[in-house]
N, C-alpha and C positions, 0 to 999 in steps of 0.2 A: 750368648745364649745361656738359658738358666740350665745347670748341672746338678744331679743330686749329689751332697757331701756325706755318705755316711760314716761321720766322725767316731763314730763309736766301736768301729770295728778296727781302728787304726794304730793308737798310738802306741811305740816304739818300745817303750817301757816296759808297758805289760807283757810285748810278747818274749823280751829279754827277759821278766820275771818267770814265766812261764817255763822259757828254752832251760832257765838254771835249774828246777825241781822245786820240791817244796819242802823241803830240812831231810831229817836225818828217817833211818831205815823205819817202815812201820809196818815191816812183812804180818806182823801178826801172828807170827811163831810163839808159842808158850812152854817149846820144849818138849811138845808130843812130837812121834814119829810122824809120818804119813802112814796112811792106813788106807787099801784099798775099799774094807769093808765085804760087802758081799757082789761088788764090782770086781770086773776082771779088766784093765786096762793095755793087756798086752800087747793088740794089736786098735790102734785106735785110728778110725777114719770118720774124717769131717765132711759132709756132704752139704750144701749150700750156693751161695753166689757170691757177689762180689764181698757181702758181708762175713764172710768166711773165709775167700781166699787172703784178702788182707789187702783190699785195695783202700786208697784214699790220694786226696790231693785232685780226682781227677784222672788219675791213672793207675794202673797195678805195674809198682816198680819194686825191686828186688830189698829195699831196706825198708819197707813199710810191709813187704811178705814176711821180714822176717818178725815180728811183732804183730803178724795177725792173730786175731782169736784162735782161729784153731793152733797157732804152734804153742801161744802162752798155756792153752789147754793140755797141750801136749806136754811140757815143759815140764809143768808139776805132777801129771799121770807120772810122769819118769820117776818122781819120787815114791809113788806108790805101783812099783811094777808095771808101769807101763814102756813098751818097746821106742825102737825106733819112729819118728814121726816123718818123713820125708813129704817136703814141699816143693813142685815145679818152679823154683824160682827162676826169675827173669834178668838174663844177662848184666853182669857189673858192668855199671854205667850207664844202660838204659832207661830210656825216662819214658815209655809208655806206648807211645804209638809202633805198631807194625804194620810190616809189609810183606810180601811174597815176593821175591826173588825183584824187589822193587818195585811191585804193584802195592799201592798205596790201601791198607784195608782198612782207612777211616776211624783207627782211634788214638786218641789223642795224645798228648804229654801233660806230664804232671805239671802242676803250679805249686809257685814259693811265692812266699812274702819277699815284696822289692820297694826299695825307696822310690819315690814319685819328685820330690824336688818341690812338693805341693804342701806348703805348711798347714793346712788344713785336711788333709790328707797323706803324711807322710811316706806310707807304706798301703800299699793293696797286694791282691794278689795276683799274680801273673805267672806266661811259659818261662818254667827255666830253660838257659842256656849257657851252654849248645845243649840244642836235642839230641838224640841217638836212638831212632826207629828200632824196633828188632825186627829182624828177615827168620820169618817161620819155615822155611821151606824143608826142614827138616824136623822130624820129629826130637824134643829134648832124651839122651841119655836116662832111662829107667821109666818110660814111654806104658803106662799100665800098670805104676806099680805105686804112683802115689798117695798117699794116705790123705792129702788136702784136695778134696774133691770141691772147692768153693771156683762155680764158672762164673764170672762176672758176664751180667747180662740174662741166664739161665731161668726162664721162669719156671712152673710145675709140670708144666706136660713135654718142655722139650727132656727131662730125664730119661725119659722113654723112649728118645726117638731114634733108631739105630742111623749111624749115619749124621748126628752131629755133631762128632769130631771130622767131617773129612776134609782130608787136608786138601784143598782146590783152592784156587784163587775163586773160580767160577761158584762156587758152593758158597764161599764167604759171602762175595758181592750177592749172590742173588739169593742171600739168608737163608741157606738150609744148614749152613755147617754156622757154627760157632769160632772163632781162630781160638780164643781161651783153650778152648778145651782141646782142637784140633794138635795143638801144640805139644799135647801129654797124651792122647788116645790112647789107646791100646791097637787099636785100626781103625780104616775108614770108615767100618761098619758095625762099631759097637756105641753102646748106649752108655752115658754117663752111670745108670745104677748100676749098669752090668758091673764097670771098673768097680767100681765102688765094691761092688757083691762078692767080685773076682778078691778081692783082699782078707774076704772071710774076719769081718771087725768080729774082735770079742766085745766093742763099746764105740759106740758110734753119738755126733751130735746131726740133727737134722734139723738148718734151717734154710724153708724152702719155701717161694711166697711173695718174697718183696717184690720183684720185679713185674711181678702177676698186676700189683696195681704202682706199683711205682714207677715203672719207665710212662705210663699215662702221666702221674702225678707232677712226677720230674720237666715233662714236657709242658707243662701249662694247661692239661687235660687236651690235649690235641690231638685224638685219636688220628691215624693211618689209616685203619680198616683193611689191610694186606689182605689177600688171598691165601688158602693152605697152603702149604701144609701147617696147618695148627695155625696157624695165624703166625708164624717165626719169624720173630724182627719185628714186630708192629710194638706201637706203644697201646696197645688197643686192653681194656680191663677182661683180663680172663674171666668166664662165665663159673661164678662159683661151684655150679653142676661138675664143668670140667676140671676144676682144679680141685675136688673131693674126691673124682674116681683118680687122677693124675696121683695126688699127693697119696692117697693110700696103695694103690699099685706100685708106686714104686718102694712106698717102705717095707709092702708086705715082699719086695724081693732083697732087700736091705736085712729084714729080721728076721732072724731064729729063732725057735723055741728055746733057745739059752742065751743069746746076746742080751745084752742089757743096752742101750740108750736117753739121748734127750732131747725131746721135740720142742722146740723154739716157736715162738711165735711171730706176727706181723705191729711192727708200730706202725702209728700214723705219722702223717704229712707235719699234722698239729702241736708236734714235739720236736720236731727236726728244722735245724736253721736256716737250711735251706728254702724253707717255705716262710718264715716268720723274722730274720732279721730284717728286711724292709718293709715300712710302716704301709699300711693305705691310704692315708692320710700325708704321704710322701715330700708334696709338693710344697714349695714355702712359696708365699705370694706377698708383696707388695698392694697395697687398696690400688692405688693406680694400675698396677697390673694385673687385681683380679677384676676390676672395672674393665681392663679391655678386653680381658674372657671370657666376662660377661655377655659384652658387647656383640661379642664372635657368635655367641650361642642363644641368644636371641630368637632368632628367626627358628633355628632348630626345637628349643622350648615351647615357638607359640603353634609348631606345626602337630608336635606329640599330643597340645593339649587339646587340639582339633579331633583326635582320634577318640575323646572319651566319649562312650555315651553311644557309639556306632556301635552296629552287630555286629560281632567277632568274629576276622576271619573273612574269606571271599575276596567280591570287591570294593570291601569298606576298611578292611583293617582295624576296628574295634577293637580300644581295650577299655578298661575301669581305671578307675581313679588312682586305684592303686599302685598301677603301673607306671601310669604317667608320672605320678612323685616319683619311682624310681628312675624313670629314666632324663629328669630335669637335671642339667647341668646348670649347677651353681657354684661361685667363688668368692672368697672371702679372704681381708687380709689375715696372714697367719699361714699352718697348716693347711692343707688341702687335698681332699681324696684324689685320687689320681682318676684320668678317665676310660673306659676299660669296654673290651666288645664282650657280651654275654650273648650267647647261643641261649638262653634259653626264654628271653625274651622274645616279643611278638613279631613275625618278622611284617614289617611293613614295606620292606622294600617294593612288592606287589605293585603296591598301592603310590609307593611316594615315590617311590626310584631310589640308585643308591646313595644318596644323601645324606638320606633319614636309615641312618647302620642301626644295627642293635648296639646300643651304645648308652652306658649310665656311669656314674661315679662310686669306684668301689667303696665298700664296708670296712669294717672288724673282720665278718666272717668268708670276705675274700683273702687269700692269700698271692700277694707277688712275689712272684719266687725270684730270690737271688740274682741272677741274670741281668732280669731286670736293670738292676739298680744302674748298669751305666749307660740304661738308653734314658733313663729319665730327664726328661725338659731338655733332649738331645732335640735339634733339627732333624725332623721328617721327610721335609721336602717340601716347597715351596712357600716355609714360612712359618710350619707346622710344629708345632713343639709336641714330642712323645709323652704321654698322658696329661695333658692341656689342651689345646686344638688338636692334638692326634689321639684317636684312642690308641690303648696298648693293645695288641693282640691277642687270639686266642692262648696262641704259646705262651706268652707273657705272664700269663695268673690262673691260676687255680680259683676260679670261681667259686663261690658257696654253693652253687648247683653242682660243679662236678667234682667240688671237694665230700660231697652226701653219695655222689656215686662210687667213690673208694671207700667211705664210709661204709656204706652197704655190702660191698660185695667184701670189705679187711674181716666185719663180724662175722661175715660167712666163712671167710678162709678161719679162724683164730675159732670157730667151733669144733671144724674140721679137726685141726689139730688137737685141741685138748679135748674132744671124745675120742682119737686114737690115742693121747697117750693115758686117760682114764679106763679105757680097754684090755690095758694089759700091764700089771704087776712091774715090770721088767722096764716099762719106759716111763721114762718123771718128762715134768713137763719146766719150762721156763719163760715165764712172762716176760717179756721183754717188751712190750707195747705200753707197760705201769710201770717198767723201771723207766723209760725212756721219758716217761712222764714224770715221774719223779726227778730227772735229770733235769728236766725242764723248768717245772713247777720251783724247786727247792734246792736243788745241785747235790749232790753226792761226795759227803765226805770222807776221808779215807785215813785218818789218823795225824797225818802229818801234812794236807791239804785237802782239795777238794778240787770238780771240776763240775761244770756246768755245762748246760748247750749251749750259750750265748758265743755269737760267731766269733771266732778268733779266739777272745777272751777266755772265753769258759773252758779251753784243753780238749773238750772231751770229742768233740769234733773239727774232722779235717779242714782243709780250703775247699773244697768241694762243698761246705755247710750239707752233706748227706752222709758218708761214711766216717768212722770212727778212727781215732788220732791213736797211734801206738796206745798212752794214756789212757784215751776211751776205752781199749778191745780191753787193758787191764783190769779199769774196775767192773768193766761188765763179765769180763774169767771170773773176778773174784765172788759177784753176785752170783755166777754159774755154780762154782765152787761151793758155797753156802749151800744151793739146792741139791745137786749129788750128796753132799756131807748126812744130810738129814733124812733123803731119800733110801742112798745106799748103804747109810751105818759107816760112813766113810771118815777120814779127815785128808784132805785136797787142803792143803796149807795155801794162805792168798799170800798173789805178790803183792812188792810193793809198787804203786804206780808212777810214783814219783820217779825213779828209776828207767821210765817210758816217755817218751820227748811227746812236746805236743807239734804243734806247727813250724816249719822250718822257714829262715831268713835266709836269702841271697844278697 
């Protein structure tokens, strides 16, 4: 059966090149002090999600916490008066997934790059082993008092919500509690901003948001549609309405008339590898083998064209012309889109039965997300090959319809944020939606290398193709850096990132 090989994320060399650094120091020190400026750094608390706490690879494990953003942030505040930084970290040795006194609370372990024995594929990524779960049943040693407020998973309104840290098994499972956060609470019945509030930041970074549309995104646009409280646990796109009063409520308990801060913004799908290392165009085909493709879809092509030209809708199923070019399945030797289920096409089923699915061959402007890539020209089931005679599922791809609905609701959230940090003297703002695009587009160099998005390859992102490689969270402190420098009269000296690993071999 045909497999997809994506050779380009693989070869052994590079990620050896990578694991060594890139030459010699290029901290960018010129001999000045650190200078806080008209910032106060003493007590410094990072409020966020996974992209804050320091998660990557897939899991939040204790040597990729210690090179999260928020601690490199922390690192060099210390050179300019800032205090102690303390991060929840997670038991030496464990790789990700927990449980409750043995009850399994469904998240996962971290992945390493592993050889395959596959000369076309030498290395992928995969679980390391052995695993080693962590058992929550106890709250961590200094439980309220940590300054890395980043909950993976955390969208805008659960901030608010008292009660999700509580530590239950019954709370996790049935999504009211959080286990991240549950694991550092303060108690069962405080709210994430409170701890946060509780720490009285002289300098706080606030980034809060991604999850609002990215657990949708990440999923393939798959909403859940959960029931309250808040919709908690759903991959479902928060209603910008709520994620305007959510995100300002909780920073108006976050800021002072004297703290100073930095509010972050939301990137898109459209920049991150996870969505864009696999092509749409996926499929390599043979003429003999797109001839019997062809063949297969046939019947299906002559029934859609039957639909044009009927009134839209009822018991006819009408569409235009338009449609029916989208939804013809055709193959060609070479390249070939993959074939894919779109919700937002006409449903005919009504009228045809399930047969006739909503079902066309992806674009450019679809995206199949990572995942993917190892069911591709997998056996379906009874003969069926995944995005060839099978289509891909909804989970599968990020449609161009519901990649416009994160679209829509991210410009909403990223006004939000930059009219509150335009609001008030005291808080700078940081694009991180234009660096990440720039990361993309042109890669980001750093004196003594560079890193790019490009999966594996590029450094700056995990095996996860979503969160940020030690490397990554460095040049983006150092971009962070540059904006506080300018905003608060400061100098925030940047590390060097080379000196930050990117992807790990087993």
């Amino acid at each position: 059966m045909m497999n997809l090989r994506l050779a380009k994320i693989l070869p052994v060399f590079v990620v050896t090149y990578l694991l060594a650094g890139c030459g010699p120091d290029i901290s960018g020190g010129s001999g000045k002090d650190a200078d806080a400026g008209r910032a106060d750094f003493s007590i410094f608390v990072a409020v966020g999600d996974s992209l804050t706490a320091g998660y990557g690879d897939g899991a939040l494990y204790r040597s990729i916490q210690q090179s999260s953003l928020a601690q490199i942030l922390a690192q060099q505040f210390a050179l300019a008066g800032g205090g102690e930084f303390d991060q929840p970290l997670m038991p030496e040795g464990a790789t990700g997934s927990l449980n409750f006194g043995g009850t399994d609370l469904g998240r996962i372990d971290r992945v390493v790059l592993k050889a395959t024995g596959d000369p076309d594929r030498p290395v992928s990524p995969q679980t390391i082993t052995p695993v080693q779960s962590t058992d929550i049943q106890v709250r961590v040693a200094g439980a309220g008092n940590f300054n890395n407020m980043g909950i993976p998973g955390m969208k805008s309104f659960h901030m608010l919500v008292p009660g999700y840290g509580e530590l239950s098994p019954a709370a996790f499972l049935g999504g009211t509690s959080n286990p991240y956060f549950a694991r550092f609470a303060s108690s069962d019945v405080t709210a994430v901003i409170s701890d946060a509030a509780n720490l009285v930041p002289s300098f706080f970074t606030y980034w809060v948001g991604n999850n609002d549309i990215m657990l949708y995104a990440l999923d393939g646009g798959a909403p859940n549609n959960a029931v309250p409280p808040y919709g908690v646990g759903t991959t479902d796109i928060t209603d910008p309405a709520v994620f305007a009063v959510s995100y300002n409520a909780a920073l108006a308990v976050l800021k002072t008339p004297t703290n100073m801060g930095l509010l972050i913004n939301i990137p898109g799908p459209a920049s991150v590898p996870y969505f864009t290392t696999v092509p749409y165009n996926a499929i390599p085909l043979t003429q003999a083998q797109a001839d019997d493709a062809n063949l297969g879809f046939a019947a299906y092509n002559l029934i859609v064209q039957t639909r044009v030209g009927l009134a839209p809708g009822g018991a006819t199923c009408g569409i235009d012309q338009a449609e029916a070019d989208r939804r013809l399945i055709s193959f060609v030797a070479g390249q070939n889109a993959v074939v894919i289920l779109d919700e937002s096409l006409t449903d005919l089923t009504p009228c045809l039965g399930p047969t006739v699915v909503n079902m066309r061959q992806a674009t450019a402007e679809d995206y199949v997300i990572l995942p993917t890539s190892s069911k591709l020209g997998v056996d379906a089931g009874g003969g069926a090959l995944w995005g060839i005679s099978a289509p891909l599922l909804d989970a599968d791809v990020l449609t161009k319809f519901e990649f416009d609905q994160v679209e829509t609701a991210r410009a909403a959230y990223n006004a939000t944020i930059k009219a509150a940090a335009d609001a008030d003297p005291n808080l700078l703002f940081f694009d991180a939606a234009a660096k990440l695009v720039e990361l993309d587009e042109t890669g980001i160099l750093y004196g003594s290398g560079g890193v790019s998005s490009t999966f594996v390859q590029g450094g700056a992102f995990s095996l996860d193709g979503f969160h940020p490689t030690p490397r990554g969270n460095a040049v983006i402190a150092n971009e962070i850096f540059k904006v506080i420098n300018a905003g608060f009269d400061a100098f925030i000296p940047p590390v060097d990132p080379s000196n930050y690993i990117t992807v790990t071999y087993q």
